[in-house]
KOLDOVO-525797 format. One record per residue: residue number from 1; chain; x, y, z of N, C-alpha, C in turn; residue in one letter. Coordinates in nm, 2 decimals. Layout:
<pts>
+-----+------+--------+---------+--------+---------+----------+--------+--------+---------+--------+------+
! pos ! unit ! n_east ! n_north !   n_up ! ca_east ! ca_north !  ca_up ! c_east ! c_north !   c_up ! code !
+-----+------+--------+---------+--------+---------+----------+--------+--------+---------+--------+------+
! NUM !    A !      X !       Y !      Z !       X !        Y !      Z !      X !       Y !      Z !    A !
...
+-----+------+--------+---------+--------+---------+----------+--------+--------+---------+--------+------+
</pts>
This chain:
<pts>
+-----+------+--------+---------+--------+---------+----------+--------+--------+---------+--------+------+
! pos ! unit ! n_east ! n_north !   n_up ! ca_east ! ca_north !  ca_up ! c_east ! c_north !   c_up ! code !
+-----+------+--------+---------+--------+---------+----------+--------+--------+---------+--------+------+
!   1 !    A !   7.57 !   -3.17 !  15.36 !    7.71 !    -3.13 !  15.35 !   7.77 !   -3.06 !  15.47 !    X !
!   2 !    A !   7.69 !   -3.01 !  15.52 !    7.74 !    -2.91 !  15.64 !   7.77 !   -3.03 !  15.74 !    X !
!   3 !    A !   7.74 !   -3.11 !  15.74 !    7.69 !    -3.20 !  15.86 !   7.84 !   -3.26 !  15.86 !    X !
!   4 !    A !   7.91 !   -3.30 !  15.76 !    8.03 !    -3.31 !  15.70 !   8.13 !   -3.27 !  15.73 !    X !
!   5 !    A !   8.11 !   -3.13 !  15.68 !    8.22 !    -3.01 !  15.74 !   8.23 !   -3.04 !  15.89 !    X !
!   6 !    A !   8.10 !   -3.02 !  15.94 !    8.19 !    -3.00 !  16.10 !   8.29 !   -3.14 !  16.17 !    X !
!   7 !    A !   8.17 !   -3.25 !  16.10 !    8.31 !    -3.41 !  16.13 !   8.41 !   -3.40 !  16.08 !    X !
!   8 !    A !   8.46 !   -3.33 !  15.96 !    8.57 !    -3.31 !  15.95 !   8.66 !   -3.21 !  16.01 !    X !
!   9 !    A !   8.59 !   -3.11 !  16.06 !    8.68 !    -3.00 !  16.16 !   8.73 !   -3.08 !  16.26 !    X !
!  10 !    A !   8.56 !   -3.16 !  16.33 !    8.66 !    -3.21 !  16.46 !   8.75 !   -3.31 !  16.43 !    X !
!  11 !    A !   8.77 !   -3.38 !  16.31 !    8.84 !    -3.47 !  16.36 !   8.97 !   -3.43 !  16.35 !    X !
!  12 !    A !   8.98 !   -3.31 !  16.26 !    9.11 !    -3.26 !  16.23 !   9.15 !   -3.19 !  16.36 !    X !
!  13 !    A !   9.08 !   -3.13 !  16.42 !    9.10 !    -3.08 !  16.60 !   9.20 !   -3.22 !  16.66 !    X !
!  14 !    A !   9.07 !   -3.34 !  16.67 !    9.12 !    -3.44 !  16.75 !   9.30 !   -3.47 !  16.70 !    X !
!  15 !    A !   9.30 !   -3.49 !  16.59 !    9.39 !    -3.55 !  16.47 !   9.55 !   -3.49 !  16.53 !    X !
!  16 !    A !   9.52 !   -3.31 !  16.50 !    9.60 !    -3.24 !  16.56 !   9.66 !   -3.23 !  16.73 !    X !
!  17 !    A !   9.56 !   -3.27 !  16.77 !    9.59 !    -3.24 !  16.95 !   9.67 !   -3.38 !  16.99 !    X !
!  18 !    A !   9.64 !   -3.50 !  16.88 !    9.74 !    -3.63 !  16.95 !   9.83 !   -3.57 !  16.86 !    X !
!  19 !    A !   9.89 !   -3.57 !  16.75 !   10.01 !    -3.52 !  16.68 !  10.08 !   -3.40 !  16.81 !    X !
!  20 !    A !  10.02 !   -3.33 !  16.85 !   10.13 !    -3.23 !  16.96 !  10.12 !   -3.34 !  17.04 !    X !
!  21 !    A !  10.04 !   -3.41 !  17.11 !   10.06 !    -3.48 !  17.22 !  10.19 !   -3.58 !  17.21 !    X !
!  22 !    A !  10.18 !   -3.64 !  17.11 !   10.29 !    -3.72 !  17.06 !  10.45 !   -3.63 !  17.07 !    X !
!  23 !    A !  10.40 !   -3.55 !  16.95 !   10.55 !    -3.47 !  16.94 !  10.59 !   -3.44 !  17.06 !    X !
!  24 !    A !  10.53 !   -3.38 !  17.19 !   10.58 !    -3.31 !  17.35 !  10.63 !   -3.47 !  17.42 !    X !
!  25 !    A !  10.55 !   -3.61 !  17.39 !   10.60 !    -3.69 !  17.45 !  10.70 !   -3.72 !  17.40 !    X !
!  26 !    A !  10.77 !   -3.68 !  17.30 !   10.85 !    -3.79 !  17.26 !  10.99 !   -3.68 !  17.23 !    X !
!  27 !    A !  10.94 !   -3.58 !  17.30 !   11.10 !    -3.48 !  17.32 !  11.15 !   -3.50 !  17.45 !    X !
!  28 !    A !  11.31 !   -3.49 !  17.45 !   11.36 !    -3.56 !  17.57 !  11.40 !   -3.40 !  17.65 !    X !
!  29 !    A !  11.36 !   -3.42 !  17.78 !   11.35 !    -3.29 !  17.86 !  11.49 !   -3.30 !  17.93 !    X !
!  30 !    A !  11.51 !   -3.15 !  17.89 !   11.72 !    -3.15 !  17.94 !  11.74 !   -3.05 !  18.01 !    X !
!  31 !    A !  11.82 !   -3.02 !  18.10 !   11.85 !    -2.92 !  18.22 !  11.95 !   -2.82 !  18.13 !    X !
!  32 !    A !  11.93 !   -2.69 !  18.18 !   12.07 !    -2.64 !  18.14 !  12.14 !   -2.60 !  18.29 !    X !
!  33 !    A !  12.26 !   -2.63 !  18.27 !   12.38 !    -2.61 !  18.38 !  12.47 !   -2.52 !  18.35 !    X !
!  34 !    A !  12.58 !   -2.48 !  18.45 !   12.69 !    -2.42 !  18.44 !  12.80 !   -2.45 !  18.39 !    X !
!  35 !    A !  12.93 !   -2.41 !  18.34 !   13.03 !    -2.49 !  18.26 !  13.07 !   -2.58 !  18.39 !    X !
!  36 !    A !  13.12 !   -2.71 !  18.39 !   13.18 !    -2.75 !  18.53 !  13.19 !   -2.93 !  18.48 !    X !
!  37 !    A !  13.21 !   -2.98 !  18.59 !   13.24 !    -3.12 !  18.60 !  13.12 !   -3.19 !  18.63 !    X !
!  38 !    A !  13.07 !   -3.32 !  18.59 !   12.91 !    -3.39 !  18.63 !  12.97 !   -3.52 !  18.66 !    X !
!  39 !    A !  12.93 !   -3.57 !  18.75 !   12.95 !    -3.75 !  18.73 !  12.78 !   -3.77 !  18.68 !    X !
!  40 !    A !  12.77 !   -3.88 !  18.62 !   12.63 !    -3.91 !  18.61 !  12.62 !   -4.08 !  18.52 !    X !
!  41 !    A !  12.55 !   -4.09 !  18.48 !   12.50 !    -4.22 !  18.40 !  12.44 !   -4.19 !  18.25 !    X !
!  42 !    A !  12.44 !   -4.27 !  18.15 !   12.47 !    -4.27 !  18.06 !  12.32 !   -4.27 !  18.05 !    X !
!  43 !    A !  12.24 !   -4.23 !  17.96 !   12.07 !    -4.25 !  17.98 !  12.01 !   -4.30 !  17.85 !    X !
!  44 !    A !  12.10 !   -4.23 !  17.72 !   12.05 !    -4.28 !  17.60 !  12.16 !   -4.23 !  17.50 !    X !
!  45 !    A !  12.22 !   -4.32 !  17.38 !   12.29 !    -4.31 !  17.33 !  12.23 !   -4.28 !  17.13 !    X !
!  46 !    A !  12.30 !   -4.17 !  17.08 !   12.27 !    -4.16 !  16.98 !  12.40 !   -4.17 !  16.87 !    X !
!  47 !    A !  12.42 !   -4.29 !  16.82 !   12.50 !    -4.31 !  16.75 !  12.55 !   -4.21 !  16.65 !    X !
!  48 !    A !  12.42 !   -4.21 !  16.56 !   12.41 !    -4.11 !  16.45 !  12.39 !   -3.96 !  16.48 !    X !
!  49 !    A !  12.42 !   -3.94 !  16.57 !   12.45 !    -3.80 !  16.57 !  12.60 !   -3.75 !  16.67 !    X !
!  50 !    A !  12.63 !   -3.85 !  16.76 !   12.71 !    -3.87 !  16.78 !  12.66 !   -3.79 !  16.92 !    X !
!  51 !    A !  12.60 !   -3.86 !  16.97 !   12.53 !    -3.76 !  17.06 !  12.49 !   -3.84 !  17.19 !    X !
!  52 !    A !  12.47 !   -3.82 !  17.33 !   12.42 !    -3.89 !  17.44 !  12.37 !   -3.80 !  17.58 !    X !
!  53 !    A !  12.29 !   -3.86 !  17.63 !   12.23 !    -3.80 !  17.73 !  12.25 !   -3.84 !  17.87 !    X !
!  54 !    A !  12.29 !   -3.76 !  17.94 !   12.39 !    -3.77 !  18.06 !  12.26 !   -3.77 !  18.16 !    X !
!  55 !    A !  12.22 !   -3.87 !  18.29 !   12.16 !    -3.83 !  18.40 !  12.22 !   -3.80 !  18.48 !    X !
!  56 !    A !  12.31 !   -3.69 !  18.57 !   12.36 !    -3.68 !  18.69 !  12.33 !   -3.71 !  18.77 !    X !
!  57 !    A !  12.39 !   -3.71 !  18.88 !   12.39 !    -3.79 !  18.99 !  12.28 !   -3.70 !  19.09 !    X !
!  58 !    A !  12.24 !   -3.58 !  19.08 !   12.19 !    -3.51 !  19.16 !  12.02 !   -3.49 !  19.02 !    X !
!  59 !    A !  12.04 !   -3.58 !  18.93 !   11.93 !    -3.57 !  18.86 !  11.87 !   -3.47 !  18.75 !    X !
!  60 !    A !  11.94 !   -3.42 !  18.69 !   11.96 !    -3.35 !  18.61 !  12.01 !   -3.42 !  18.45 !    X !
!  61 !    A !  11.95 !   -3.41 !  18.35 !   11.97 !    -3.44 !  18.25 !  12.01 !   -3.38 !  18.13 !    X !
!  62 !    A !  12.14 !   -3.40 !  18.10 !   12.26 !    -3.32 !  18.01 !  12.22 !   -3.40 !  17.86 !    X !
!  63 !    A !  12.24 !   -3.31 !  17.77 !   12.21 !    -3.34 !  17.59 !  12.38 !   -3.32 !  17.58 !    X !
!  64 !    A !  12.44 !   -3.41 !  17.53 !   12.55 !    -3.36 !  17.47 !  12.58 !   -3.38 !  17.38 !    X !
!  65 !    A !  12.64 !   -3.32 !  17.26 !   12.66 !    -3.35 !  17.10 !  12.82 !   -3.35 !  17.14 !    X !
!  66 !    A !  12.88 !   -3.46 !  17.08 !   13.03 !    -3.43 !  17.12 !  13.06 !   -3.36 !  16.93 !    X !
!  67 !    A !  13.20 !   -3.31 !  16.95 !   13.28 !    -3.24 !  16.87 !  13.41 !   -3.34 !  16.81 !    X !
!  68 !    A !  13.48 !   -3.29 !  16.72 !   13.56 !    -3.32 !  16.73 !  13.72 !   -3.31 !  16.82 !    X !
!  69 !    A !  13.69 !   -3.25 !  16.87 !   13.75 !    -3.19 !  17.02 !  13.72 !   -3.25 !  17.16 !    X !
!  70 !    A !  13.63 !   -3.34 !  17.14 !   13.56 !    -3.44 !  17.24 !  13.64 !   -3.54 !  17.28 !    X !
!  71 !    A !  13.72 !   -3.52 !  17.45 !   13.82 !    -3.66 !  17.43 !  13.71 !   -3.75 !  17.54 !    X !
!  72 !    A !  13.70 !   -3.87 !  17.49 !   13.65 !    -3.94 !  17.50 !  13.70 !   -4.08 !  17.55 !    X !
!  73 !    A !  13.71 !   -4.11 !  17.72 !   13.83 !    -4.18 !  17.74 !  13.78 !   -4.28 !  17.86 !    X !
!  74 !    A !  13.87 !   -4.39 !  17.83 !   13.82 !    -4.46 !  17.98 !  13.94 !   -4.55 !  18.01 !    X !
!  75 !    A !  14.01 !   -4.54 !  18.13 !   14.12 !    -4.62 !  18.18 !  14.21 !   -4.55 !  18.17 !    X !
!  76 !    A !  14.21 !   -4.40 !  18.11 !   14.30 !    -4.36 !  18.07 !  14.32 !   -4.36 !  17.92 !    X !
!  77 !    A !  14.30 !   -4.36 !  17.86 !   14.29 !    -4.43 !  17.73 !  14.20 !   -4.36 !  17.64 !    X !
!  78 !    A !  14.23 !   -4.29 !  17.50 !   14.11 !    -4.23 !  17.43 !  14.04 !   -4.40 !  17.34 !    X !
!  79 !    A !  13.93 !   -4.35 !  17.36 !   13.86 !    -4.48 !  17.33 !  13.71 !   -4.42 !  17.18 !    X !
!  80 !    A !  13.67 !   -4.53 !  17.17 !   13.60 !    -4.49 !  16.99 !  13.40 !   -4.47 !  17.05 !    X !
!  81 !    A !  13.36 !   -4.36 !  17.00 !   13.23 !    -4.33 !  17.08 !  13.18 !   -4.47 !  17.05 !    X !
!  82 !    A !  13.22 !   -4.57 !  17.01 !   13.12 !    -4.65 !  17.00 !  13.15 !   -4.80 !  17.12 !    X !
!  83 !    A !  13.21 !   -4.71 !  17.21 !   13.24 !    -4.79 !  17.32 !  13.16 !   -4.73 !  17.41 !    X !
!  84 !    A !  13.07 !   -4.63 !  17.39 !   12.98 !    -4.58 !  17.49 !  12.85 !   -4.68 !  17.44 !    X !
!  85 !    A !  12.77 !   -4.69 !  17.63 !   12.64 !    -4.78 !  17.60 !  12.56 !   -4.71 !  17.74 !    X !
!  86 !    A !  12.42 !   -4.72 !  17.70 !   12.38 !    -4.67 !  17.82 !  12.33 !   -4.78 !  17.95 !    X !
!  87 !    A !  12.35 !   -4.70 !  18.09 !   12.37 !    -4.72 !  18.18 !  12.52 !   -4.74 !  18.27 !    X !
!  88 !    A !  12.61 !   -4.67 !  18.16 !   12.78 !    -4.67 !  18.16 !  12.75 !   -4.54 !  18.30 !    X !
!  89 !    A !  12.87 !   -4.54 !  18.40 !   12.92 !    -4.43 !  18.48 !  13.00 !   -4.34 !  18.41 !    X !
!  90 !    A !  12.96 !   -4.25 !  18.34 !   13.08 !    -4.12 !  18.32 !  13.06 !   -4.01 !  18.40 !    X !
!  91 !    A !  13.20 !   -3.94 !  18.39 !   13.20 !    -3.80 !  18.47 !  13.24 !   -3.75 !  18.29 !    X !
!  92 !    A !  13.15 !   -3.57 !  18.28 !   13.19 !    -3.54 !  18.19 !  13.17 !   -3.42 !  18.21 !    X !
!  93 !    A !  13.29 !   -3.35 !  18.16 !   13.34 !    -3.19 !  18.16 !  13.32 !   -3.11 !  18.01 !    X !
!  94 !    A !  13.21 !   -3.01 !  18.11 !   13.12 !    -2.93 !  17.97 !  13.13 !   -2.77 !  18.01 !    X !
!  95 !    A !  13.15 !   -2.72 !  17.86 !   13.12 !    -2.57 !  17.89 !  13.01 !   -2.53 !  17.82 !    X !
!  96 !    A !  12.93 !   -2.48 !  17.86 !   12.85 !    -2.41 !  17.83 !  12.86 !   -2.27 !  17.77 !    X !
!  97 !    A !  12.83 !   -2.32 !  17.61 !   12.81 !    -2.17 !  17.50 !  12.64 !   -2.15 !  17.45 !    X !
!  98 !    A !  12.62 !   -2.05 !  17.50 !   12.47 !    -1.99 !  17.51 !  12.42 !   -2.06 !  17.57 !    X !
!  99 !    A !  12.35 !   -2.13 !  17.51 !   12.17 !    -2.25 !  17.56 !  12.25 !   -2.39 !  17.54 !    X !
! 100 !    A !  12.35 !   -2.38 !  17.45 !   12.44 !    -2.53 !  17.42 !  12.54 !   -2.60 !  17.58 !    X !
! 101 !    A !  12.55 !   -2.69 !  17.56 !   12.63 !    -2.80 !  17.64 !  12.75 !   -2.85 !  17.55 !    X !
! 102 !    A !  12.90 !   -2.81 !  17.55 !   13.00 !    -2.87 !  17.45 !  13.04 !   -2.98 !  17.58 !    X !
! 103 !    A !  13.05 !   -3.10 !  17.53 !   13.13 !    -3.17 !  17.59 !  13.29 !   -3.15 !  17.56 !    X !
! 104 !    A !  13.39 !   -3.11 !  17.65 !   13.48 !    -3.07 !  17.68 !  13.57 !   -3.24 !  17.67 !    X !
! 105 !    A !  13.54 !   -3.30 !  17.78 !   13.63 !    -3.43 !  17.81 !  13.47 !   -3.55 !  17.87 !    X !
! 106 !    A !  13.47 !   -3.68 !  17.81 !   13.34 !    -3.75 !  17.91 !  13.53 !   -3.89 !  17.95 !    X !
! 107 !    A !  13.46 !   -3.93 !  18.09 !   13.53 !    -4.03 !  18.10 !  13.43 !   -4.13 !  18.13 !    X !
! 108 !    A !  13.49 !   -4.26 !  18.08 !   13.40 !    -4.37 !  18.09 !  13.43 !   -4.39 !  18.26 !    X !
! 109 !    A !  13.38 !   -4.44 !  18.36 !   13.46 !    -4.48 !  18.46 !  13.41 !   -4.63 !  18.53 !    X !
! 110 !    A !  13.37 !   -4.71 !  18.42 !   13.38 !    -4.86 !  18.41 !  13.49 !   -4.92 !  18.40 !    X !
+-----+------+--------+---------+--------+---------+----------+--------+--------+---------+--------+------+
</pts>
C-alpha cells in the first residue's frame, strides 16, 4: 500500500506542475503605461467581454476593457465594437486608474 501512496504523491506533484504550467502559459502578459496616446495593432479581440489587446508600436502590450464611455470610432464615425478585428491599426487614448488601463477614445485607422 505504501508503494501506492508514494505513485500517487508523484503523480499528483507531476499533475499539479503541468496545471500551473498551463495556467502561466495561457495568461496574456501586459505592460502597464502612463495615461497618454498609443498607435498600435490590434493583437486579440474579446468579444464577450468587450475587451482587446493592443500591441504598440514600440511593443508593448495594452489589456483594455472598454466602458461605456468608450468612443469607439473610425473615419470619423462612432462605429459598433464589433467592427473591431485583429491585426486592425488603432491609436487608442487611455488613462490609467491604479494597475487598470480605461480606454478613453480607440480609433480604427483603416
Amino acid at each position: 500500500m505504501s508503494k501506492n501512496l508514494e505513485h500517487m504523491k508523484q503523480f499528483v506533484k507531476i499533475f499539479s506542475g503541468f496545471l500551473m504550467l498551463f495556467f502561466f502559459a495561457s495568461c496574456e502578459s501586459t505592460d502597464a503605461v502612463e495615461s497618454g496616446t498609443y498607435a498600435g495593432t490590434v493583437d486579440e479581440v474579446e468579444a464577450a467581454k468587450t475587451e482587446i489587446y493592443v500591441k504598440t508600436d514600440d511593443g508593448k502590450t495594452l489589456e483594455l476593457y472598454f466602458t461605456d464611455e468608450t468612443a469607439l470610432t473610425m473615419n470619423g464615425e462612432v462605429v459598433d465594437f464589433s467592427a473591431l478585428e485583429k491585426g486592425m491599426a488603432v491609436e487608442v487614448e487611455v488613462e490609467k486608474v491604479g494597475k487598470r488601463l480605461d480606454p478613453i477614445s480607440v480609433k480604427i485607422m483603416e
